[in-house]
C-alpha positions in Angstrom: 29.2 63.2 26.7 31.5 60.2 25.7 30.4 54.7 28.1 30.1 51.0 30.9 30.2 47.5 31.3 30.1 45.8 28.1 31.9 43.2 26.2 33.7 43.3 22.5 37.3 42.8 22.9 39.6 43.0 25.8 43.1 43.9 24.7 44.3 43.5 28.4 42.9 40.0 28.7 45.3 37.5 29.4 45.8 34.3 27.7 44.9 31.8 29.8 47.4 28.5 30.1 46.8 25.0 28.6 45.4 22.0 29.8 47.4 21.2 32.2 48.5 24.1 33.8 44.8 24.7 34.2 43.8 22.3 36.5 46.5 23.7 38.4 45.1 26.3 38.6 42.1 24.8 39.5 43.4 22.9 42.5 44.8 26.0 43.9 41.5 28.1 43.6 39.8 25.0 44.9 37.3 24.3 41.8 36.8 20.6 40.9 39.0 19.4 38.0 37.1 17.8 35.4 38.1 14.2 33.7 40.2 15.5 30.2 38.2 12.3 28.4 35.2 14.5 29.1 35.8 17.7 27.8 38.0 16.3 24.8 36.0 18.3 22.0 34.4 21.6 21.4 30.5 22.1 19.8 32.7 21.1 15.8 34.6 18.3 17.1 37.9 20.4 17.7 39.9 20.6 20.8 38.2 22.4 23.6 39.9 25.6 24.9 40.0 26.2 28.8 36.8 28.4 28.5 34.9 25.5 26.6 35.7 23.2 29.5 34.7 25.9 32.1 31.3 26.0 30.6 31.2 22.5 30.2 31.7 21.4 33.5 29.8 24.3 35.6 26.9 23.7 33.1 27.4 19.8 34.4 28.1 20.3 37.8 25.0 23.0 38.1 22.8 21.7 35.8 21.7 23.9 33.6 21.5 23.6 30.2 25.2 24.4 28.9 23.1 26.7 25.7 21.8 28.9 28.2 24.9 29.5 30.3 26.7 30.5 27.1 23.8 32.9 25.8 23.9 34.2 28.9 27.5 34.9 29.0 27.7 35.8 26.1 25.1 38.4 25.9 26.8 39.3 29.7 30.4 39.5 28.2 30.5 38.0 24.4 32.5 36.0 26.5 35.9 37.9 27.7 37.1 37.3 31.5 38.4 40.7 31.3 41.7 39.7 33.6 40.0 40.4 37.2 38.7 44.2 35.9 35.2 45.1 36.8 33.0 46.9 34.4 31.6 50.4 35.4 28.4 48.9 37.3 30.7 46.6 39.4 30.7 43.8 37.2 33.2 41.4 37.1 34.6 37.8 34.5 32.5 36.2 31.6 29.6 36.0 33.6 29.6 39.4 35.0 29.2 39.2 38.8 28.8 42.5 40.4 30.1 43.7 43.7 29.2 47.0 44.2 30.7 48.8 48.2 29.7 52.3 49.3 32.9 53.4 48.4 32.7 52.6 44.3 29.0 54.8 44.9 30.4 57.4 46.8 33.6 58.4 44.6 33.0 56.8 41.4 30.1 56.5 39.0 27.9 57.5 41.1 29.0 60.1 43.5 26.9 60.0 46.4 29.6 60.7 48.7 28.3 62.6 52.2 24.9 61.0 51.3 22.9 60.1 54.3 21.8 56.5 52.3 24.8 55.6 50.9 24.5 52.0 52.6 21.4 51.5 51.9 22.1 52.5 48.2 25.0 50.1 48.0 23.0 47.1 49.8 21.1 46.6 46.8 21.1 42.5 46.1 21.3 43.1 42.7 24.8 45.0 43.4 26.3 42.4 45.1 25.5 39.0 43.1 29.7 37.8 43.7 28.5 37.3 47.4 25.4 35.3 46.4 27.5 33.5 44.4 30.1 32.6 47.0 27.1 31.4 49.2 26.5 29.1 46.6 29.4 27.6 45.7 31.3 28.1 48.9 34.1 30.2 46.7 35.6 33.3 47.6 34.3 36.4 46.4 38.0 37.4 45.6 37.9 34.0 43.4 35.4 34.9 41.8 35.9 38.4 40.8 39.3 37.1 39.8 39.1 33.4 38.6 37.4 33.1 35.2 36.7 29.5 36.0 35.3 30.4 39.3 33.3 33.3 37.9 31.8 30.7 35.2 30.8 28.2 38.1 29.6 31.1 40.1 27.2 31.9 37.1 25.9 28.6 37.2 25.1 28.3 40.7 22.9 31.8 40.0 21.0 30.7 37.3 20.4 27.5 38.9 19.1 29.3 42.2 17.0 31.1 40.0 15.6 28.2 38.0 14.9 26.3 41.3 13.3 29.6 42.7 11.2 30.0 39.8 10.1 26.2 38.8 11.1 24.1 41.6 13.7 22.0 39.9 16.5 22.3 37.4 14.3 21.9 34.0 16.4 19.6 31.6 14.7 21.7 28.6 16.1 25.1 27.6 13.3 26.6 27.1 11.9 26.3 30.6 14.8 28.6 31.9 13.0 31.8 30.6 12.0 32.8 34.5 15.5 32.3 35.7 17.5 33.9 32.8 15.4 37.0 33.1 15.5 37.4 36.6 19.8 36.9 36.2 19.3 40.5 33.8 18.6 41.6 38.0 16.5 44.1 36.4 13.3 45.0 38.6 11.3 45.8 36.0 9.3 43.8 34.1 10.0 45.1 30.8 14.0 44.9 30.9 14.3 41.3 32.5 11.8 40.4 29.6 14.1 42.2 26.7 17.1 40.4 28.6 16.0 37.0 28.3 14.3 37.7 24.7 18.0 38.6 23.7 19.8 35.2 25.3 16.9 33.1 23.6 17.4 34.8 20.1 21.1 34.0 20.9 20.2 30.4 21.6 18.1 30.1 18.5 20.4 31.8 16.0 23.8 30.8 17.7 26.9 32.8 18.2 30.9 32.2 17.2 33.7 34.6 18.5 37.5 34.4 19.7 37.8 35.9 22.6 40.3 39.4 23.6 42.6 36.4 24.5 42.3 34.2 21.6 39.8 31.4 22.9 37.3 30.6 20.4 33.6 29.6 21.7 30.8 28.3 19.7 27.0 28.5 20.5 25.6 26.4 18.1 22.1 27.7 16.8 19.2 25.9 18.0 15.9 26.7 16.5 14.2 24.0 18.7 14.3 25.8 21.5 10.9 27.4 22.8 11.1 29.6 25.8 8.1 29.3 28.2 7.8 33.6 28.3 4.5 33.0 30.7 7.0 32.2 33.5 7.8 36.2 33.6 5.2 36.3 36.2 6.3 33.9 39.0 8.9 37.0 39.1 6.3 39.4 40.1 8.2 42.1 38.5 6.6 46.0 38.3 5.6 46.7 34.9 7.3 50.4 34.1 5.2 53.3 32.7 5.6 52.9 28.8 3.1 55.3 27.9 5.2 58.5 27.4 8.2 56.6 25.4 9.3 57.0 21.8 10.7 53.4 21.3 10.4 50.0 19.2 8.1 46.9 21.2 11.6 45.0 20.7 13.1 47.7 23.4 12.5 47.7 27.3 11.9 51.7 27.8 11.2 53.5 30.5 10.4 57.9 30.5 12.6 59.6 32.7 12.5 63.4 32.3 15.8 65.5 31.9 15.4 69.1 33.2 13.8 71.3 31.4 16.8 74.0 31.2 19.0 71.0 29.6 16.8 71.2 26.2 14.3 73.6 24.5 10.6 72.8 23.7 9.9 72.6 20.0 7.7 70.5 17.7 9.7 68.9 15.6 9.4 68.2 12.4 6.0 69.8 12.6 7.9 73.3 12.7 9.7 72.5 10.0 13.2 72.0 12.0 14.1 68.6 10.4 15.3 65.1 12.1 17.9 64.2 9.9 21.0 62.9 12.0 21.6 60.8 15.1 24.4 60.9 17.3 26.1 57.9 19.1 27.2 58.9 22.2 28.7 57.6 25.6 28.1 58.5 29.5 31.9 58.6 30.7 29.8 57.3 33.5 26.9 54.8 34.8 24.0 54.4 33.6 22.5 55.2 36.4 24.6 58.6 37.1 24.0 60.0 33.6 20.2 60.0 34.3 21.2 61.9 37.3 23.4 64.2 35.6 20.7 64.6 32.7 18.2 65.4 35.7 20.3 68.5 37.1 20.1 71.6 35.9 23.1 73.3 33.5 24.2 70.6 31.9 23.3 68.8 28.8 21.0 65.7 28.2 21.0 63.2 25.3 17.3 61.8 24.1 17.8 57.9 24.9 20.4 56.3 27.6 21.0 52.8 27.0 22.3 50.7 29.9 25.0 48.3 29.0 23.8 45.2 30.9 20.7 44.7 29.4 20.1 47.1 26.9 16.9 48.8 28.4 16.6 52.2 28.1 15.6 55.5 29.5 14.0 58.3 27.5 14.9 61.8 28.8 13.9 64.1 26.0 10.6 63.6 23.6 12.1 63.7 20.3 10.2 66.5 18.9 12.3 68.6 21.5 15.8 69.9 21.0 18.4 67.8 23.7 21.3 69.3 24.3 23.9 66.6 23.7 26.0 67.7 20.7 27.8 70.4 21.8 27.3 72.6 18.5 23.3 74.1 18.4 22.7 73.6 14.9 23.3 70.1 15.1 21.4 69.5 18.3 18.5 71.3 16.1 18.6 68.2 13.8 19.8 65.6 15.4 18.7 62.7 17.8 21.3 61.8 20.6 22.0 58.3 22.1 23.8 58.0 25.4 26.0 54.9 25.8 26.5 53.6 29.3 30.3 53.1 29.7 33.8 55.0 28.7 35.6 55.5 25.6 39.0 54.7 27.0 37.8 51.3 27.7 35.5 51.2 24.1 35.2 47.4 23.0 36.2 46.6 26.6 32.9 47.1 28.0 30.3 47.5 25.3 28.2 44.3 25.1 26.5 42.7 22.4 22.9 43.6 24.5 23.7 47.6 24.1 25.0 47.6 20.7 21.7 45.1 19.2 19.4 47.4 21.3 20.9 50.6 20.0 20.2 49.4 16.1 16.6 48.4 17.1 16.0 52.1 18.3 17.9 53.7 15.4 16.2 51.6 12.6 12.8 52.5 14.4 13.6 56.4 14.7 15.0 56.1 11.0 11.5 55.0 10.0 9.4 57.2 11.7 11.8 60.6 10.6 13.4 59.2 7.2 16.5 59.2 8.2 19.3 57.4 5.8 21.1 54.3 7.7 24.4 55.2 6.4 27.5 56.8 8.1 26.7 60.2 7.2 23.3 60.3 8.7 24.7 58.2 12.0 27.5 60.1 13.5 29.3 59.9 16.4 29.9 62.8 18.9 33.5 63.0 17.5 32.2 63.2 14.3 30.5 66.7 15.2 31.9 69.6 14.3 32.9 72.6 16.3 30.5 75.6 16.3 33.2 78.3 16.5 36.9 78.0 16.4 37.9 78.3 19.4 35.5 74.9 20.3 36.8 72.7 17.5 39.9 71.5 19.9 38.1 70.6 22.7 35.1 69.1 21.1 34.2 65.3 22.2 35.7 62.1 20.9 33.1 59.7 21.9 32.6 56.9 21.5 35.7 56.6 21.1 38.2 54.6 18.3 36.7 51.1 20.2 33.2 51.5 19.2 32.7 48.6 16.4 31.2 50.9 13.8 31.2 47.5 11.4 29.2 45.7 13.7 27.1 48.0 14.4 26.2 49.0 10.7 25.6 45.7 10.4 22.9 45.2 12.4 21.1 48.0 10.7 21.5 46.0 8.0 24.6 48.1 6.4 27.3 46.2 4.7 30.3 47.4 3.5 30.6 44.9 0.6 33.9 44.3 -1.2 36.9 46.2 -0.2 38.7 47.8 -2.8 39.9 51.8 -3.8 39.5 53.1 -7.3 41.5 56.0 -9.1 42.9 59.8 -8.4 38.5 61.6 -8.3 36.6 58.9 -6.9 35.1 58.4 -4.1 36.2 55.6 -1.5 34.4 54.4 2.2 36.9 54.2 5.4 36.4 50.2 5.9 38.7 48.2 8.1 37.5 45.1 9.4 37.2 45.8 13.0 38.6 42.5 14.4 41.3 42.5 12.1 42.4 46.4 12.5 44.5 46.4 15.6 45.6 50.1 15.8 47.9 51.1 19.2 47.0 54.0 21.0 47.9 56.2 24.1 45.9 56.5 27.0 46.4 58.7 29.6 44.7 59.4 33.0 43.1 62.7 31.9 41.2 60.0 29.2 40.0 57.6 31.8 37.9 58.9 34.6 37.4 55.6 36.2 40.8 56.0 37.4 41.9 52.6 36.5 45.1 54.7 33.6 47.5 55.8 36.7 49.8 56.5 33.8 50.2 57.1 30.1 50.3 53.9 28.4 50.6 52.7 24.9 47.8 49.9 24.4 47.1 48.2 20.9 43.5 47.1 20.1 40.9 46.4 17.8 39.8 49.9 16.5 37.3 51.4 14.2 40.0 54.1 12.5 42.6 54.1 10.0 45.8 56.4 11.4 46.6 59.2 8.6 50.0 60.5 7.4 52.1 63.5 6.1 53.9 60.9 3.2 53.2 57.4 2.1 55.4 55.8 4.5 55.1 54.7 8.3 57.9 56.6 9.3 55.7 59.7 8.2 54.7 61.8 10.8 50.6 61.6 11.2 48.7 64.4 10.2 48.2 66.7 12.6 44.7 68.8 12.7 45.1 72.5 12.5 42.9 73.1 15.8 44.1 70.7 17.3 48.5 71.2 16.8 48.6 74.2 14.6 51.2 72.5 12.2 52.3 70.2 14.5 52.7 66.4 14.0 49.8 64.6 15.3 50.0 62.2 17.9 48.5 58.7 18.8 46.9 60.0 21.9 43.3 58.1 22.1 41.5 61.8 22.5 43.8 62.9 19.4 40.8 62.4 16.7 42.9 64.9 14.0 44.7 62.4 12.2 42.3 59.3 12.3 39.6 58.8 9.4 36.8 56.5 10.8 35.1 53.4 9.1 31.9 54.5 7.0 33.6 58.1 6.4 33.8 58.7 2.9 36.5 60.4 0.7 37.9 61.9 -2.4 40.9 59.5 -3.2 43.8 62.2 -4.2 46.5 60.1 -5.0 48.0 56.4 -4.5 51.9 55.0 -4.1 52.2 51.3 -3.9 50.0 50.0 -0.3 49.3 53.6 0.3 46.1 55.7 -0.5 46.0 59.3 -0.1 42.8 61.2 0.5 41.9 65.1 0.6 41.4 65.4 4.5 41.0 69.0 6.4 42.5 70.8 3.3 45.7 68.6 3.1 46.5 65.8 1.4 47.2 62.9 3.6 48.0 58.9 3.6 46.9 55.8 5.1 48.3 52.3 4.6 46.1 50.4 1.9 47.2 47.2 0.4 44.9 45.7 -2.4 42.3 48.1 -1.1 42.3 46.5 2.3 40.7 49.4 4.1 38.3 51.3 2.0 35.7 50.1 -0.4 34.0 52.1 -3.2 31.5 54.5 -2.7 28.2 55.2 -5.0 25.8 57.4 -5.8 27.7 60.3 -3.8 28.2 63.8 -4.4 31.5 65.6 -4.8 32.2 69.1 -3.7 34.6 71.5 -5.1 35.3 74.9 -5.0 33.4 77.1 -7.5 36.4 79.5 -8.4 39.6 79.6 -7.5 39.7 80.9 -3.8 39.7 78.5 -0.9 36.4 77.9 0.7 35.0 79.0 3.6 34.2 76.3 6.2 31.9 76.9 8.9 30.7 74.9 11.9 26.6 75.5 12.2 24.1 76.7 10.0 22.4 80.3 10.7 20.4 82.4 8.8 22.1 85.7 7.5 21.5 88.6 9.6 19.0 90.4 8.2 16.7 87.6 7.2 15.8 87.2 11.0 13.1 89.1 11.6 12.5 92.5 13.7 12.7 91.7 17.6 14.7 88.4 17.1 18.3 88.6 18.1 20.7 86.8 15.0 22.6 84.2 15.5 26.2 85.0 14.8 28.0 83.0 12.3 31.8 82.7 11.4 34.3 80.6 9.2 36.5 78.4 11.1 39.6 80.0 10.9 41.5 77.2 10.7 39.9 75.6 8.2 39.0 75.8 4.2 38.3 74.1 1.1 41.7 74.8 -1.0 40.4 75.5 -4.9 42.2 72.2 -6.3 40.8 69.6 -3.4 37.5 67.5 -3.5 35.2 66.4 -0.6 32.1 64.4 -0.2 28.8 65.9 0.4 27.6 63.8 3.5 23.5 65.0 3.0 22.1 67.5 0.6 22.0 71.1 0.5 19.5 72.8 3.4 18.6 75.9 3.9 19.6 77.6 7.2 17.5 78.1 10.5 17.2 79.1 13.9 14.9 78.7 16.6 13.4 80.8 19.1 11.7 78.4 21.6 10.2 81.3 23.7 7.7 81.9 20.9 8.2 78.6 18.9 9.3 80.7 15.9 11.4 79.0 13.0 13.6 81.2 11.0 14.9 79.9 7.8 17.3 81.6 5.7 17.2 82.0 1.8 20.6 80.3 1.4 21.4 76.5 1.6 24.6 75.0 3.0 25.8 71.4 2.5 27.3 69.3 5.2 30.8 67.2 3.9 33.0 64.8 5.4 35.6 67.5 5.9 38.2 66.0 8.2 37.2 63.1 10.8 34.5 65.6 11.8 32.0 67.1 9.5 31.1 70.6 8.6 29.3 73.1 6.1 30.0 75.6 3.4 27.3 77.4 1.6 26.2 76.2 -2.0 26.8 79.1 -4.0 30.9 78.7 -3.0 30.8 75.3 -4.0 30.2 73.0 -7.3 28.7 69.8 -6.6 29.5 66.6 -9.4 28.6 63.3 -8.8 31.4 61.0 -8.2 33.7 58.8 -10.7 32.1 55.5 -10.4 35.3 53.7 -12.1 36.7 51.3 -9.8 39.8 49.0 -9.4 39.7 46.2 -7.1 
């Protein structure tokens, strides 16, 4: 599937006026203006933006501690006000109020339309924390969905409800806040209001610095003084969820749900010698919450681990030594680990927060332990990284997560750095590596990409973006490449779902020629170009294998990994196993080998057999997907190591 309510950039964030005009604003919305003398700096001694001064003086006017209502924030929206647009679980601002009606659960996320409880459903408190808020404050809940300023003071008045609730008073000492931020995660478990507050006091301790989607920059400066009092937890009196059947690091709140059983296959893996070897980042296209339903229904597919964006706890579906069926292509869910994302791809950076993404790389590095799994690009895919297991799939394979998914950041909290940028000569070997923040790429998005409804039409949108667009000729009036399954010798298009002519960062290639600021790479058995000054994009790649053809015929490139026909066994039906048609390996082209060489298998989980064929196939970084050809067509040479910067 391909994600919810989360926080890294928010293209269609408005830029919020200056001083002045802001208490305007204020006056009309009816929040207090605060004395300008007071608010005259930021945490460095700089001017303080309009956001600084909303902290500021709701921390003031609400007492709490003005630390913990940025962590909070920040870990709730890395700080965007997200221009009055709610987040897939009803969330709205910098503070991320939720108001959640029956009719969001009924037609949206959750579709529980004609259900007999669809009130009761929707009456949850912890839906509906914009009408605690207005009780609070006396605002209106249209204020503060809408009013970042509002939203910020609504915030306040929660915590502070929460503190009071919990201790009695309004602690002057961060660290006595533990009770109340955990119980603002609204998570009725014990286990995800605990990982919640963990993550806002790491972010107190270590501090945080970002410019918001529309250009405010906020500073949490690191506190290591701060000691949180964690034996508040239980004046929550929070449930304590079963733990005992889960496959997930301490540092992760995680919870066993079971998917049905017709949405994976029983196996013992690696025991039966079917290796772990990849893991797939996914996301929902829906809510948390409705994914685990989906994953519980019959006939469709089911991912391993859902992580919900709020918080970051999440919900097992699918022991790992089980196949999951999440990849769309069989040979890869035989390998491979998948990861839902709570949220939606058309909306990427929008709505993933800073809780889902530092959860996610907790659980990876854990499951990269425990199966020896490479923390690199070519181990962690994405779904639109998958290849297609026929031909007639590859067009309408997934493209989650999606160009908005911060690949960089991500990496980097596995502890992956790209290092310096730079591209070598015509043979070596280069990594896709734009700086995410920096890389603003423009896309289309049209309604058939955004099931939320919110794209009525098709619209051109430019944000920060995880891809580098590719082209027919060295110039940017060059049409982009467009994929073979996807145009059949069309141009390619910037359509967000149009993955054919984007390479994505940690992808690696064979650089095939260069013209001034433009690099061209062997991509999908063309020759193609991106833009590339001083190396800007890409940084050199080691210790890598290059593939080429072994005569001089094209290639064969295939889509999964069988055993040949008569190496299965008498009373076991073969897997069938074609070329893509589309596709080959032209004689006089060179692509990276992503893993090794492995010998084909099958599975047959009626009788747990394994199959293994007596030739090996390697996986390459064939176009922005990956796919196989079988060692004996192929050469394989390690890379030039020579490069320029």
């Amino acid at each position: 599937m391909t994600k919810s309510n989360a926080r890294r950039g928010h293209a269609s964030g408005r830029r919020r006026p200056a001083l002045l005009a802001a208490f305007a604003t204020l006056a009309v919305t009816g929040v207090a203006a605060i004395p300008v003398t007071a608010l005259a700096t930021d945490a460095t001694g700089h001017p303080a933006t309009t956001l600084e001064q909303d902290f500021t003086a709701a921390a003031d006017e609400y007492h709490v501690p003005r630390q913990m209502l940025l962590a909070v924030a920040y870990q709730e929206s890395a700080w965007d006000a997200h221009a009055g647009q709610r987040s897939t679980d009803g969330g709205y601002g910098p503070m991320h109020l939720t108001d959640v009606t029956p009719a969001m659960m009924a037609g949206g996320d959750v579709g529980a339309a004609g259900r007999g409880d669809l009130a009761e459903l929707a009456a949850d408190p912890a839906l509906h924390t914009v009408q605690a808020a207005a009780k609070l404050t006396g605002l209106s809940a249209e204020e503060l969905r809408n009013n970042p300023s509002a939203n910020i003071r609504g915030g306040a008045a929660l915590l502070a409800s929460y503190e009071k609730a919990a201790t009695g008073t309004t602690s002057t000492d961060p660290g006595n806040w533990y009770a109340a931020v955990a119980r603002y995660s609204q998570s009725t478990q014990r286990q995800g209001a605990a990982a919640f507050a963990n993550r806002v006091f790491a972010a107190v301790k270590k501090g945080a610095d970002r410019t918001t989607a529309d250009g405010q920059r906020i500073i949490l400066k690191a506190d290591s003084d701060v000691h949180p009092a964690t034996g508040q937890l239980g004046a929550l009196h929070l449930k304590s969820a079963a733990a005992t059947d889960t496959e997930c690091p301490a540092t992760v709140a995680c919870t066993f749900v079971p998917a049905s059983p017709s949405n994976g296959q029983v196996s013992n893996r690696p025991a039966n010698d079917i290796r772990i070897d990849t893991i797939i980042i996914h996301d929902t296209e829906s809510s948390y919450d409705a994914a685990i339903a989906t994953f519980q229904t019959a006939g469709g597919g089911a991912a391993h681990y859902v992580m919900r964006s709020a918080d970051g706890v999440v919900t097992q579906m699918v022991p790992t030594k089980d196949l999951a069926f999440h990849a769309g292509n069989y040979s890869t869910n035989m390998h491979s680990i998948g990861i839902e994302h709570e949220g939606y791809a058309a909306h990427g950076a929008t709505w993933y927060t800073e809780a889902q993404y530092e959860a996610t790389a907790e659980l990876v590095k854990y499951l990269a332990v425990r199966y020896g799994i490479p923390l690199d690009r070519q181990h962690i895919l994405g779904h639109d990284n998958v290849p297609g297991p026929m031909s007639s799939f590859v067009a309408g394979m997934h493209w989650d997560p999606g160009p908005f998914w911060d690949w960089n950041h991500f990496m980097s909290l596995l502890g992956v750095h790209t290092g310096w940028h730079g591209v070598g000569p015509v043979g070596s070997v280069i990594t896709i590596a734009p700086r995410f923040d920096d890389n603003q790429q423009t896309v289309q998005i049209c309604p058939s990409d955004d099931p939320t409804g919110a794209t009525i039409t098709c619209t051109e949108t430019q944000q920060s973006a995880n891809f580098v667009y590719l082209r027919t000729e060295p110039s940017d009036a060059a049409p982009l490449f467009g994929d073979q399954a996807i145009h059949s010798g069309a141009a390619g298009t910037d359509r967000i779902n149009d993955w054919g002519s984007t390479a994505s960062a940690g992808q690696q290639f064979v650089v095939a020629g260069q013209d001034g600021d433009w690099t061209a790479i062997w991509y999908s058995g063309s020759k193609v170009w991106f833009y590339n000054p001083h190396g800007c994009n890409t940084a050199p790649a080691h210790g890598v294998k290059v593939i080429k053809a072994a005569g001089a015929s094209p290639v064969a490139v295939y889509g999964s990994s069988y055993p040949d026909a008569a190496e299965y066994p008498s009373g076991l039906s073969p897997s069938a196993q074609s070329p893509l048609s589309m596709y080959t390996v032209p004689a006089d082209q060179a692509y990276v080998a992503t893993q090794p060489p492995a010998l084909t298998d099958d599975f047959f989980p009626s009788s747990g057999r394994v199959v293994t064929g007596s030739r090996s196939m390697y996986t390459i970084q064939y176009n922005h997907r990956v796919a196989l050809v079988y060692s004996s067509d192929v050469t394989a040479e390690d890379a030039l190591q020579q490069i320029d910067k």
